[in-house]
C-alpha positions, 0 to 999 in steps of 0.5 A: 441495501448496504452489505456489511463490512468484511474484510476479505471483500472490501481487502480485496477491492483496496488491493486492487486499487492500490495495485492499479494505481502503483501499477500505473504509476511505476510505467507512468514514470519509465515511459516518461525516463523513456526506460518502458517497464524498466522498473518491472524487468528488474523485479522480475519481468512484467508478468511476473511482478504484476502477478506477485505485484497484485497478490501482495496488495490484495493481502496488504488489503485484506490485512489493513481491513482486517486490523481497520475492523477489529478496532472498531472492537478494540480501538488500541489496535490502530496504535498498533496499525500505525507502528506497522504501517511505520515499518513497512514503509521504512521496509520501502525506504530500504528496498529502494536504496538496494533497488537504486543500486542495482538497477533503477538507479536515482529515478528508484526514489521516484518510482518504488517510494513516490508509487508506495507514497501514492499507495498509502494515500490511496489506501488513507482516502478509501479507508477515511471514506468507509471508516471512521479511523479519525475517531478510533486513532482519538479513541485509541489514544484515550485509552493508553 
């Protein structure tokens, strides 16, 4: 029996897919620089930020979801998800020229941008296969 959709549910599974994967990601590439979780002792120590980390995608989920399922109601909206979709990423683009400032140095656009690219395309292929975000950007754009 398919369970319908809600966002808090389906939120919290794509955070914490989306949490894993850049988790994964960002030690990926410090054990490879051969820095071990250099990027999560600048951010705080690695309990820390895996912590804040994991909780602050799970409310990126659960936000997404959230605005994914109120423009099956009002199509309009997802002109407004990918307005602030924009931001957040240009949010990211500015964390890592701080973070490669203090602290992570050239590899910064290696791992906060290259892990924030791979989360947004990890978010892009979950929704796609749930959702019929195609057809309510094509909507959405009809009714400007």
């Amino acid at each position: 029996m398919a369970h319908p959709h809600s966002s808090l549910r389906e939120g919290t599974a794509l955070g914490a897919i989306v949490a894993t994967t850049i988790w994964i990601w960002l030690a990926a590439v410090d054990a490879l620089a051969g820095q071990p979780f250099q990027t999560f002792r600048v951010l705080g120590g690695v309990a820390f930020f895996t912590v804040l980390h994991y909780g602050l995608c799970v409310v990126y989920g659960v936000v997404t979801l959230s605005v994914v399922h109120a423009a099956a109601r009002a199509p309009s909206l997802m002109v407004f998800a990918a307005f602030s979709f924009f931001l957040l990423e240009f949010g990211f683009v500015m964390a890592t020229v701080l973070l490669a400032n203090v602290g992570l140095g050239e590899l910064a656009w290696v791992r906060i941008l290259g892990g924030n690219v791979i989360g947004a395309v990890v978010t892009w292929v979950v929704l796609v296969r749930r959702h019929p975000l195609l057809k309510e950007f094509r909507q959405a754009d009809r009714e400007e």
